[in-house]
C-alpha positions as CSV (number, residue, x, y, z in Angstrom):
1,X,-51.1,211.7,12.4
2,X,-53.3,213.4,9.6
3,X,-56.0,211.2,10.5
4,X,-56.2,213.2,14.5
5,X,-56.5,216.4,12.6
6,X,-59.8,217.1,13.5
7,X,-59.5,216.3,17.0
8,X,-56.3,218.3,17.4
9,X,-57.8,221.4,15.7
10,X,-61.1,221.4,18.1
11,X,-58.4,221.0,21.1
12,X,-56.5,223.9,19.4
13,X,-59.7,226.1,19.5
14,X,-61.1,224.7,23.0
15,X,-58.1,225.6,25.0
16,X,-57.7,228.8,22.7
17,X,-61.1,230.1,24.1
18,X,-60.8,229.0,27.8
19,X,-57.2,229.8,28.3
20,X,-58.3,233.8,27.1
21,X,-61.4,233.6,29.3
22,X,-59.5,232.9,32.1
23,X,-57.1,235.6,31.6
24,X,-59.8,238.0,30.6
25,X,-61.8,237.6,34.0
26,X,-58.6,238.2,36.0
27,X,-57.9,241.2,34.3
28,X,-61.7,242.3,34.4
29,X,-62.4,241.5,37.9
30,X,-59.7,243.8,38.8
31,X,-60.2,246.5,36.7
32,X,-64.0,246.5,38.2
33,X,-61.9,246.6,42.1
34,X,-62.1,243.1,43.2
35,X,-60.2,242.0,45.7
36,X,-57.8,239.0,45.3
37,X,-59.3,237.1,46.9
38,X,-62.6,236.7,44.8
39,X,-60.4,236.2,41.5
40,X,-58.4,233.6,43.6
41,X,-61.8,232.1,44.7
42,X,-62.8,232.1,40.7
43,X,-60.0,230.1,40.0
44,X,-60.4,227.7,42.6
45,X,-64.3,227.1,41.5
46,X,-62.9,226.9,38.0
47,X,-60.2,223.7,38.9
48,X,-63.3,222.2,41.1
49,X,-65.4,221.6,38.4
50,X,-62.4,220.1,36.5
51,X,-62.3,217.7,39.3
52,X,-66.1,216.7,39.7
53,X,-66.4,217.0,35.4
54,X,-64.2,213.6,36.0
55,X,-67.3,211.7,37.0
56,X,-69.7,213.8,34.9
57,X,-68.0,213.2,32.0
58,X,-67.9,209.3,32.8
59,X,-71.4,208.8,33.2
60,X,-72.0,211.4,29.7
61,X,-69.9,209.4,27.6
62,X,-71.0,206.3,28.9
63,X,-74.8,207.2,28.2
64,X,-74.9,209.0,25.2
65,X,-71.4,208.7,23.4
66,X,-68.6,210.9,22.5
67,X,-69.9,213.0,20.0
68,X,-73.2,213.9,22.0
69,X,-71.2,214.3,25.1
70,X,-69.1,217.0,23.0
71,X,-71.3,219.2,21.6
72,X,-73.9,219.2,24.8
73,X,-70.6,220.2,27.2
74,X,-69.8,222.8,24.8
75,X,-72.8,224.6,24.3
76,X,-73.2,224.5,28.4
77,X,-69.7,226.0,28.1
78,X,-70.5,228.8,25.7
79,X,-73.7,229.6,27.5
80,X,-71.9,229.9,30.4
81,X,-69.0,232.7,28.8
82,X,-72.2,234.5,27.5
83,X,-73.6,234.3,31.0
84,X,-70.9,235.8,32.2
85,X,-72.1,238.9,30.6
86,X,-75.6,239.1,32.1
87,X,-74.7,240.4,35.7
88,X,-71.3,241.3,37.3
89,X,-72.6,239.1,41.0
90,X,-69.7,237.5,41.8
91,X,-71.6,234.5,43.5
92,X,-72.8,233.9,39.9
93,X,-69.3,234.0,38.2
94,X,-68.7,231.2,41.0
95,X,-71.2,229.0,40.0
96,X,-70.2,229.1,36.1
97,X,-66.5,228.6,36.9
98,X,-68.0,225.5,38.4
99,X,-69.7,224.7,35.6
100,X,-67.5,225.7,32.7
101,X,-64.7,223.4,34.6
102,X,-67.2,220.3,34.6
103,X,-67.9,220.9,30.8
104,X,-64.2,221.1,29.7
105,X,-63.2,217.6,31.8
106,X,-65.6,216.4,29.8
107,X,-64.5,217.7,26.6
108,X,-60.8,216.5,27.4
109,X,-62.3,213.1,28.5
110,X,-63.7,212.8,24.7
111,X,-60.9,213.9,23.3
112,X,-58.4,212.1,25.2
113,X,-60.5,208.6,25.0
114,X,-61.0,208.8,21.3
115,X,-57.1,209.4,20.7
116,X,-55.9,206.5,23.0
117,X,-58.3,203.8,21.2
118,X,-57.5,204.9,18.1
119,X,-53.8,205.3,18.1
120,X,-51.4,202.7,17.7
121,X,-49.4,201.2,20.2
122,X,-46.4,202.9,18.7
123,X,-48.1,206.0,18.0
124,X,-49.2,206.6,21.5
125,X,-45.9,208.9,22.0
126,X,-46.9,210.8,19.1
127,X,-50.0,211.4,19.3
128,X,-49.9,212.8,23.3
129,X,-47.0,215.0,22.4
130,X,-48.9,216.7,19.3
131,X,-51.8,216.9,21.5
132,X,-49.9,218.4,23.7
133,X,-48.4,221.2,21.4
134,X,-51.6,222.1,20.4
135,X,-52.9,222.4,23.8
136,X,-49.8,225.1,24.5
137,X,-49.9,226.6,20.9
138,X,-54.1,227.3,21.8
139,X,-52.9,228.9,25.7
140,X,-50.7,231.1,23.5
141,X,-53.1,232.4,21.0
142,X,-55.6,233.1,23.3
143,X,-53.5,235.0,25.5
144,X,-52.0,237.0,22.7
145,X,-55.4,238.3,21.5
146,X,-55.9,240.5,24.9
147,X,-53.5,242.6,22.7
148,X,-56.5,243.3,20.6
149,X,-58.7,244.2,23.7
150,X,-57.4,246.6,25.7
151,X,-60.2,248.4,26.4
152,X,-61.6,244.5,28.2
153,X,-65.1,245.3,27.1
154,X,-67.2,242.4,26.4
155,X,-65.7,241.6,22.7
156,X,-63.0,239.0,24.6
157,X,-66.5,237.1,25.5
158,X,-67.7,237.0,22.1
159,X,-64.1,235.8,20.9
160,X,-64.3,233.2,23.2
161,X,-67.9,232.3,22.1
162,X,-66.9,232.0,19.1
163,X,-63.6,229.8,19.2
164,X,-65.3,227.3,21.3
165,X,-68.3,227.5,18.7
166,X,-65.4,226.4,15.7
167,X,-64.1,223.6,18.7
168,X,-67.6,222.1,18.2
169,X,-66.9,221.6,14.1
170,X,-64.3,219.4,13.3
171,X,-65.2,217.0,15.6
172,X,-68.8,216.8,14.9
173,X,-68.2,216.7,11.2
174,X,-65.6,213.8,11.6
175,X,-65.4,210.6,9.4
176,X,-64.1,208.4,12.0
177,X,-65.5,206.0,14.1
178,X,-65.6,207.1,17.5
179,X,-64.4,205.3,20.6
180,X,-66.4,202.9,22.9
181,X,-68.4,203.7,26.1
182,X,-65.8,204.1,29.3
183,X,-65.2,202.6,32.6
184,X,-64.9,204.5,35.5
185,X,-61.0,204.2,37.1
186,X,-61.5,204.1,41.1
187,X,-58.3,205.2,42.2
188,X,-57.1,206.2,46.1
189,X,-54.9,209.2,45.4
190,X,-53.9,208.5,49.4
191,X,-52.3,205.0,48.5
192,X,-49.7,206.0,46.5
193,X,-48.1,208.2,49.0
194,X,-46.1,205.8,50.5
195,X,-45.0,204.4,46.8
196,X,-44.6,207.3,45.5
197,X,-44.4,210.7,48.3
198,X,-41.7,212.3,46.1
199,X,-44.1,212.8,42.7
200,X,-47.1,213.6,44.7
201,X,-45.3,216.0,46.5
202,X,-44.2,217.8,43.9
203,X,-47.2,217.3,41.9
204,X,-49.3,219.3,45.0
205,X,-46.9,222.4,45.2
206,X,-47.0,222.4,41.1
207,X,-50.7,222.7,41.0
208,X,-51.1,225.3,43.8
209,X,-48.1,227.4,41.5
210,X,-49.3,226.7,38.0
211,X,-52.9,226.9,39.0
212,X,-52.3,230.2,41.0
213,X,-50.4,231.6,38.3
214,X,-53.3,231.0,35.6
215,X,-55.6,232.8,38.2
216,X,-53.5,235.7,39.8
217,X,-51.0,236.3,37.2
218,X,-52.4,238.7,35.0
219,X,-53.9,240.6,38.2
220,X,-50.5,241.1,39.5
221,X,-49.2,242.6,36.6
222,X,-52.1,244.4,35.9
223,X,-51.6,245.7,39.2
224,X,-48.2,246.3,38.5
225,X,-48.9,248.8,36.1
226,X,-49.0,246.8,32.9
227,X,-51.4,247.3,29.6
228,X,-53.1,245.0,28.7
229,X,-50.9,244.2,25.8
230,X,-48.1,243.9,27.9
231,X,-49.8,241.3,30.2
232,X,-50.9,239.4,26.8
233,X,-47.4,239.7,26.3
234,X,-46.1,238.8,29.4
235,X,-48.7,235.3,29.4
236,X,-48.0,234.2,26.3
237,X,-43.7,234.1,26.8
238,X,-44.4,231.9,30.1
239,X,-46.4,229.5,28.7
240,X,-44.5,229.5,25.4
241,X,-41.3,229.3,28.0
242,X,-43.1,225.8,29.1
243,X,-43.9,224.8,25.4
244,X,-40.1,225.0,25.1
245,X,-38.8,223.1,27.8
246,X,-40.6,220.0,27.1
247,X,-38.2,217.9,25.2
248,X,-34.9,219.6,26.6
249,X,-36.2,218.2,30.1
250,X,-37.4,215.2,28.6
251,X,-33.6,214.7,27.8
252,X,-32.1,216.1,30.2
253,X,-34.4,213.7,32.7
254,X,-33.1,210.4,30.5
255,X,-29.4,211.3,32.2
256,X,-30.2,213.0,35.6
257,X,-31.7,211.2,37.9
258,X,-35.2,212.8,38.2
259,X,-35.5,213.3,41.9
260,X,-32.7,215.4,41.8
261,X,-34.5,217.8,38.9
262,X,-37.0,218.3,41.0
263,X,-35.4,219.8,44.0
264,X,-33.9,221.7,41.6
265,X,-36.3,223.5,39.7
266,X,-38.1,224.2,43.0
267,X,-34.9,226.3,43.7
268,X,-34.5,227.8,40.2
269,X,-38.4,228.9,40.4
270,X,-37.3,230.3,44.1
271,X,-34.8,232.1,42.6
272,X,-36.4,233.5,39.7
273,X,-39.5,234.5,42.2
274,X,-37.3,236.2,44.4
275,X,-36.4,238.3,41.0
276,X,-39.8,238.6,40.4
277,X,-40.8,240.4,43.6
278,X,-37.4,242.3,43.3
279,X,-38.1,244.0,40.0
280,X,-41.7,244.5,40.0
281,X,-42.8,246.9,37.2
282,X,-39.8,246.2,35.5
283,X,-41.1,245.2,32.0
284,X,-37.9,244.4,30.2
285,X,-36.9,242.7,33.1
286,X,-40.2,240.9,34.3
287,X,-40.4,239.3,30.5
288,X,-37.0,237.5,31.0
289,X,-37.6,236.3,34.6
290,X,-41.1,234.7,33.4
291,X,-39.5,233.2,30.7
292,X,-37.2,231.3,33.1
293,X,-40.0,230.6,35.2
294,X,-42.3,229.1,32.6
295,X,-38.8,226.5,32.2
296,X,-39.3,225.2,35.4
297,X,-42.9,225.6,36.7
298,X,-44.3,224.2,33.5
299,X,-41.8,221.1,33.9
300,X,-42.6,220.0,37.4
301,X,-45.7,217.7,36.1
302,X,-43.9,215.9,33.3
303,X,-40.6,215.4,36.1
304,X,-43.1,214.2,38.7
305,X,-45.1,211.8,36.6
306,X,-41.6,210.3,35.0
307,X,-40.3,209.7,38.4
308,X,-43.7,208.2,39.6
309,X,-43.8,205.9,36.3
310,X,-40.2,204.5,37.0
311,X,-41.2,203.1,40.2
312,X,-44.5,201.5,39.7
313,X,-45.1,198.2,37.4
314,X,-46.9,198.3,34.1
315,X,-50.8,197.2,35.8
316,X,-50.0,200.5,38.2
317,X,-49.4,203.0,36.0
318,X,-53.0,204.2,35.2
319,X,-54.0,204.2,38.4
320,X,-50.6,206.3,39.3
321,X,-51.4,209.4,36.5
322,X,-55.0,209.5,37.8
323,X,-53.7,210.0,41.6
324,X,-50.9,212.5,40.1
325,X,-53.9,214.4,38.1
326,X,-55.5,214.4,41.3
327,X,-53.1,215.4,43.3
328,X,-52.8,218.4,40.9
329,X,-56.0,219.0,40.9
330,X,-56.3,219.9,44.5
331,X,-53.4,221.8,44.2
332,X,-54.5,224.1,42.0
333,X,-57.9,224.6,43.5
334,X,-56.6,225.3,47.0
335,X,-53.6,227.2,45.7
336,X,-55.3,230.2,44.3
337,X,-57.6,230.6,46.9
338,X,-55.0,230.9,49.7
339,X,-52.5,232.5,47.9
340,X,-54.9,235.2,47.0
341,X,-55.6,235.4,50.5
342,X,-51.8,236.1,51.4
343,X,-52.1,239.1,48.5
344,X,-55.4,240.7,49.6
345,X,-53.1,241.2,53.2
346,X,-49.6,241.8,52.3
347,X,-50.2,243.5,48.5
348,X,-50.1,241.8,44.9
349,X,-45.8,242.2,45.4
350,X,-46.4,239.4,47.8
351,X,-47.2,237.2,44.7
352,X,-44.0,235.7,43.5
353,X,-43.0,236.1,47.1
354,X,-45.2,233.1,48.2
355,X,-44.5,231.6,45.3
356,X,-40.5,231.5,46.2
357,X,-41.5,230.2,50.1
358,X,-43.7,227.6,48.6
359,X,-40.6,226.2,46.6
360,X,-38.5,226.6,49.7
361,X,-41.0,224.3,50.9
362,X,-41.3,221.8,48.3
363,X,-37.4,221.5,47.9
364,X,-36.9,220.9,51.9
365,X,-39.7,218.1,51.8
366,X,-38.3,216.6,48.7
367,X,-35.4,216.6,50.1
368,X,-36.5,214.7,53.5
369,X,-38.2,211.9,51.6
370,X,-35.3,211.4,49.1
371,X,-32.9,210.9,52.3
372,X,-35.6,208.0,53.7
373,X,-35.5,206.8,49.7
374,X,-33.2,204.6,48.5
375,X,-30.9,206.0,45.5
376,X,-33.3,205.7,42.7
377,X,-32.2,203.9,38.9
378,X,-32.7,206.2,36.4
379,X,-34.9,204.5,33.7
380,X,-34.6,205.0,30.2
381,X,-37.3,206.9,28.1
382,X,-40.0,207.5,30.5
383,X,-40.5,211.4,30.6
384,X,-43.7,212.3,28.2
385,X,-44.4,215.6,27.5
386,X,-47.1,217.5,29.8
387,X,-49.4,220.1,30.1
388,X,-48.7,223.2,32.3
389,X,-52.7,222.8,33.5
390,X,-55.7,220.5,33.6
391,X,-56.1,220.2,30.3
392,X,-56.1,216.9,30.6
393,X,-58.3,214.1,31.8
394,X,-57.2,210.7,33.9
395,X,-57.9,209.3,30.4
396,X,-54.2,210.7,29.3
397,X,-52.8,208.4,31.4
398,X,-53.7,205.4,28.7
399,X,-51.7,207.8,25.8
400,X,-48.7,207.0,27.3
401,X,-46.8,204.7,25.8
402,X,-45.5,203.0,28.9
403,X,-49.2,201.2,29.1
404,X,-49.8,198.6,27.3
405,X,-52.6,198.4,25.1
406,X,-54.4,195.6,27.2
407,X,-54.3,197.3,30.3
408,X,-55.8,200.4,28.9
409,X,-58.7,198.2,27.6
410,X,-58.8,196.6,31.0
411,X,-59.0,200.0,33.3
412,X,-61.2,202.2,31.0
413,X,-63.1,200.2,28.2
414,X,-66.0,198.6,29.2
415,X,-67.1,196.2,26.6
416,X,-71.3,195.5,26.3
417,X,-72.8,192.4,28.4
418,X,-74.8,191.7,24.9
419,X,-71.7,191.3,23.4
420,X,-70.0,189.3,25.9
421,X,-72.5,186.6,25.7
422,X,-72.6,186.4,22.0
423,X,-68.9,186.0,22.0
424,X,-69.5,183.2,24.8
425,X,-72.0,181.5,22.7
């Protein structure tokens, strides 16, 4: 594992930054009055440019390499944050969300690419769970230094500026060889839903509550009357909550049959949402009840894409985590903007409110589709640790040591006709 230490320390400092800039503008834009809507709108522009950075970042890599691809993402990144800066006009906080989203897919793409081709076969497990940790550990960090800011003047900006600056460092100044050019995966999200309707399900209400809770949550408790310490606080033991859960689920999962897990963490996170809206302004209280809601929120990917992965075949299964990522995707950039919506008419209580009827949702759908389903096997050691966010790229999918090596190759490797033909000759 030593020898991924430079790629794990410029994740570390990459998800650092942009976890504390997203934070930061929630917590700005409504300290300047903005409605929720706009800061919902900011988070949806924000998980659209992760989905359109998918093809960018194809097409970069595949033209000038991983390394180039890197550093020319980040600097558009961390002119972007500076941007930021320049002019409070929301319609051009819009457009750099949009951006800033297509330069990190990118940045995840190299990351994730150059991991899968160099890790062993047996490693794979490894190497996506420490990638992993270091993803959560970097949301942590960057939430916790709001602590330091609570005045939210434009220092946050220079600290992100700067973390994303180190990102650029180790992997730049790296001794190993990096990856080969990538294929693009063409992938119908729509064609799995009859294969899979449980996953995606669950995988679209996860994204529109993880994605709106990235966006919204520190206006609501802003708006709730908490410093800006306090919603630091309140950030870092929810995503720290989802750190946590990983392997217990992951076990958990290996003797309960997944389907089952699903339905009920969607009414766990009802539960705990219902608390939520009960005790707003509660502080004591309101750091308990997001701890338990980190548990199960930041667990619906991982139980979703375990469940898909047990009922596909081997050739499927990279096409099946780019549909989920997807599916996500959408999610979260539709999620914000409505539920944002719902708070700019009913009041930022209504929050965790939506939140619970969302789950109510999810869990009577689930549970339709499971009653058309035939009683699922549970299957051994297929649960892999998962982010809370898109801070990961289709490419993850190959890190999974489910896929075999030559199928990766096959899907996302594209080999160079020159060197075809010699091998022919």
């Amino acid at each position: 594992m030593k020898a991924f230490t430079s790629l794990y320390s410029t994740n570390l400092f990459l998800v650092g930054g942009t976890g504390l800039l997203t934070t930061y503008l929630a917590l700005y834009m409504g300290e300047k009055g903005m409605s929720a809507n706009w800061i919902g709108l900011l988070t949806s522009a924000y998980y659209l440019g992760l989905l359109v950075g998918a093809k960018v970042g194809y097409r970069l890599i595949k033209s000038v390499g991983h390394i180039r691809t890197f550093s020319a993402s980040t600097a558009i990144v961390i002119a972007c944050v500076a941007a930021h800066g320049l002019h409070d006009n929301i319609y051009l906080w819009l457009f750099l969300r949009v951006v800033v989203g297509v330069g990190m897919m990118s940045n995840y793409m190299v990351l994730e690419s150059w991991l899968n081709e160099q890790a062993k076969p047996e490693q794979r497990g490894k190497v996506f769970s420490i990638y992993m940790i270091t993803s959560y550990l970097g949301m942590v960090a960057g939430q916790y230094t709001l602590t330091y800011f609570p005045e939210l003047g434009y220092a946050p900006m220079f600290l992100v500026c700067i973390a994303l600056s180190f990102g650029i460092v180790p992997i730049s100044t790296t001794s190993r060889i990096h990856p080969k050019p990538l294929k693009p995966v063409t992938v119908s999200m729509f064609s799995y839903f009859e294969k899979i309707p449980q996953s995606l399900t669950a995988i679209l209400f996860a994204g529109i509550i993880n994605g709106s809770f990235y966006g919204l949550a520190p206006l609501y408790a802003s708006l709730a009357g908490f410093s800006s310490e306090e919603i630091a606080k309140f950030m870092s033991l929810t995503i720290l909550a989802g750190l946590l859960a990983q392997w217990p689920m992951g076990i958990v999962s290996d003797k309960v049959r997944r389907s089952l897990l699903l339905r009920i963490n969607a009414v766990l996170i009802a539960l705990t949402c219902v608390g939520m809206f009960a005790f707003t302004g509660h502080v004591l209280l309101t750091y308990i009840l997001t701890f338990i809601f980190g548990l199960f929120a930041f667990t619906l990917y991982p139980l979703s894409s375990a469940l898909a992965n047990s009922r596909v075949d081997d050739d499927e299964r990279v096409g099946v985590s780019s549909a989920l990522l997807g599916t996500f995707g959408i999610g979260a950039s539709i999620g914000s903007m409505l539920i944002a919506q719902v708070m700019g008419w009913l009041g930022y209580e209504a929050f965790y409110a939506t939140i619970a009827l969302l789950c109510v949702m999810m869990f009577s759908l689930l549970t339709t589709i499971n009653a058309r389903q035939k009683a699922e096997k549970v299957s051994h050691s297929d649960y892999v640790v998962g982010g809370s966010d898109i801070t990961a790229s289709p490419l993850a999918a190959t890190l999974d040591p489910r896929i075999e090596n030559d199928i990766a190759e096959e899907q996302l490797l594209i080999v160079d006709d020159e060197e075809k033909a010699a091998k022919e000759n």
